[in-house]
C-alpha positions in Angstrom: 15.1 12.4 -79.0 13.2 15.9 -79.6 14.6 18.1 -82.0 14.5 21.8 -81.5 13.2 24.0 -84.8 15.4 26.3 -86.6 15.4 30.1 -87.1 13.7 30.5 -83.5 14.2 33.5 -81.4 16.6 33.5 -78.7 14.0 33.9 -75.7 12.1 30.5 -77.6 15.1 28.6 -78.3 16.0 29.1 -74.7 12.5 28.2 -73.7 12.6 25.2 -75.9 15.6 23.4 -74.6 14.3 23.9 -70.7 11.3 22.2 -72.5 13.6 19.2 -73.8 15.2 18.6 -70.4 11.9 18.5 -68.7 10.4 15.7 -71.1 13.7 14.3 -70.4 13.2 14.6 -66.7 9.3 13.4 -67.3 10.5 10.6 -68.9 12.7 8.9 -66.3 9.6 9.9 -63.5 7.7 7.8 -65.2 9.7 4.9 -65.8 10.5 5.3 -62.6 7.0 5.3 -61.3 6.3 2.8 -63.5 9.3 0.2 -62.1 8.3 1.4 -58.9 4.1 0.5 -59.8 4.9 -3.0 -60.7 7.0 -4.2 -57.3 4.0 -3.0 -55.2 1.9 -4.7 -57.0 3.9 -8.0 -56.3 3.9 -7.0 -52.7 0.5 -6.7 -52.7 -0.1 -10.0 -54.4 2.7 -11.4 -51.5 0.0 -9.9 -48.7 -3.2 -11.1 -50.0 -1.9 -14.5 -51.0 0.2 -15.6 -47.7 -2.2 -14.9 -45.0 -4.5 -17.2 -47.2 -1.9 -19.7 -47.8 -0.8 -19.6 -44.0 -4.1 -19.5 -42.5 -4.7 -22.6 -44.6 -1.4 -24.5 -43.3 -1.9 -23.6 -39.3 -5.9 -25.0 -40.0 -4.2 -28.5 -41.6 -4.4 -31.4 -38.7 -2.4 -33.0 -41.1 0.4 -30.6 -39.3 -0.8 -30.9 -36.2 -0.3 -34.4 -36.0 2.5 -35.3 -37.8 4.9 -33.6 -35.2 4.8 -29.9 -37.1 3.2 -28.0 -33.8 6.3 -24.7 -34.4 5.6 -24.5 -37.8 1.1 -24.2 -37.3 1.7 -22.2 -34.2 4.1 -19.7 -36.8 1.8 -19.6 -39.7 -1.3 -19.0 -37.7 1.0 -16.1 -36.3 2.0 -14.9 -39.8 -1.2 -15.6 -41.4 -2.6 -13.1 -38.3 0.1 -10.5 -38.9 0.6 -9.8 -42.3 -2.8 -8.2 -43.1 -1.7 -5.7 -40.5 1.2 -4.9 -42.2 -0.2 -4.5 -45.4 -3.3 -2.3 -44.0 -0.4 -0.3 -42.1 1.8 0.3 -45.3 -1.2 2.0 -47.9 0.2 -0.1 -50.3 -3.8 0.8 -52.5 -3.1 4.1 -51.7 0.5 4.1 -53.3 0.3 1.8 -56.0 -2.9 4.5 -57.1 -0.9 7.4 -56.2 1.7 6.4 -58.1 -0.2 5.1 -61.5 -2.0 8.4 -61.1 1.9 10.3 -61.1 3.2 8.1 -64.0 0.3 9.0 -66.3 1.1 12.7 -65.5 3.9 12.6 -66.1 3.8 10.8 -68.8 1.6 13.1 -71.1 3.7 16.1 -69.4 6.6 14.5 -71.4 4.5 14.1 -74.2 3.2 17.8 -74.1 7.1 19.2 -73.6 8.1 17.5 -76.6 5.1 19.5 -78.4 5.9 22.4 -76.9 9.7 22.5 -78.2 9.1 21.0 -81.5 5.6 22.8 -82.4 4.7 25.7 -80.3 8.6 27.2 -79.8 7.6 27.9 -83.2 4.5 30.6 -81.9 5.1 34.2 -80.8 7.4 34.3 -77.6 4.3 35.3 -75.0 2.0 32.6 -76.6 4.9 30.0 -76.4 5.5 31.1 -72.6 1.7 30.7 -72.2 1.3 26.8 -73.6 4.6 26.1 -71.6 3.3 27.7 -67.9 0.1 25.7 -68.3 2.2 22.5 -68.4 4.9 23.7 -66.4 2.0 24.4 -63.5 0.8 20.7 -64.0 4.5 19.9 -63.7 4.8 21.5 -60.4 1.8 19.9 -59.0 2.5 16.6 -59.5 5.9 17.0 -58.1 4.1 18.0 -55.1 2.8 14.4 -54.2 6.0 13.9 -53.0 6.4 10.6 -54.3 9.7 8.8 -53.6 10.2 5.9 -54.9 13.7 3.6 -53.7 16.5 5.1 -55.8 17.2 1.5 -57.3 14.1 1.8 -59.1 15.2 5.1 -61.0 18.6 2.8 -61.8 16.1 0.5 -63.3 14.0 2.4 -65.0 17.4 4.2 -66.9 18.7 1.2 -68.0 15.4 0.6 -70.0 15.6 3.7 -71.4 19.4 3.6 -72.6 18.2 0.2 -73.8 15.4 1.9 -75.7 12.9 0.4 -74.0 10.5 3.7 -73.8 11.6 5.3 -77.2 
């Protein structure tokens, strides 16, 4: 996956491979995130489109009449109570929270797999310099705090081994 130069000092080469396991680690964030990105967007789509489809069914006499009281009288309920839910759960604020994360982390994997490859190959204080730039961005976006359910990380690393994000 990233290959670490030759003839590097030791301090680099050690730098280097910390580099390699954290585009590793960036890498399975962000497929994570990614898996993670798509099923709220479904959810969303779910909370938007059945209020709409309910409200439409508890407004149909059709119903009414035809002997179908329970089921108006539940979809006038649902229709009611789902855009609560879906106000109470942020799912905007996630699913932007979350594309925002996957991006990061994202070019944080692409910028670790520069920094072992290309600038392990710099003087030892200007590699340490490039990687505690990225290594601060690093530690910022893990302070979001973002959790995503552990199935989605299952997901997302069966992708990968399948070489889905190569």
């Amino acid at each position: 996956m990233c290959n670490i130069p030759d003839g590097l000092t030791d301090i680099n080469r050690k730098l280097a491979e910390f580099c390699v396991q954290l585009s590793t680690n960036c890498l399975y964030n962000a497929a994570t995130l990614f898996v993670w990105v798509r099923i709220l967007q479904v959810v969303k789509v779910f909370f938007v489109v059945t209020p709409l489809v309910l409200g439409s069914l508890s407004a149909w006499a059709f119903l009414e009449k035809g002997g179908f009281e329970l089921v108006v009288a539940i979809s006038a309920f649902l229709a009611g109570l789902l855009p609560s839910i879906y106000s109470s759960l942020k799912i905007d604020v996630n699913i932007d929270k979350s594309k925002s994360a996957l991006a990061e982390y994202k070019n944080l994997r692409d910028q670790f797999v520069l920094c072992a490859q290309v600038k392990s190959l710099l003087d030892p204080s200007s590699f340490d310099e490039y990687f505690q730039k990225n290594f601060e961005r690093l530690e910022i976006v893990r302070k979001t705090g973002l959790a995503p359910p552990e199935w989605c990380y299952f997901l997302a690393a069966r992708k990968i081994k399948n070489g889905d994000y190569s």
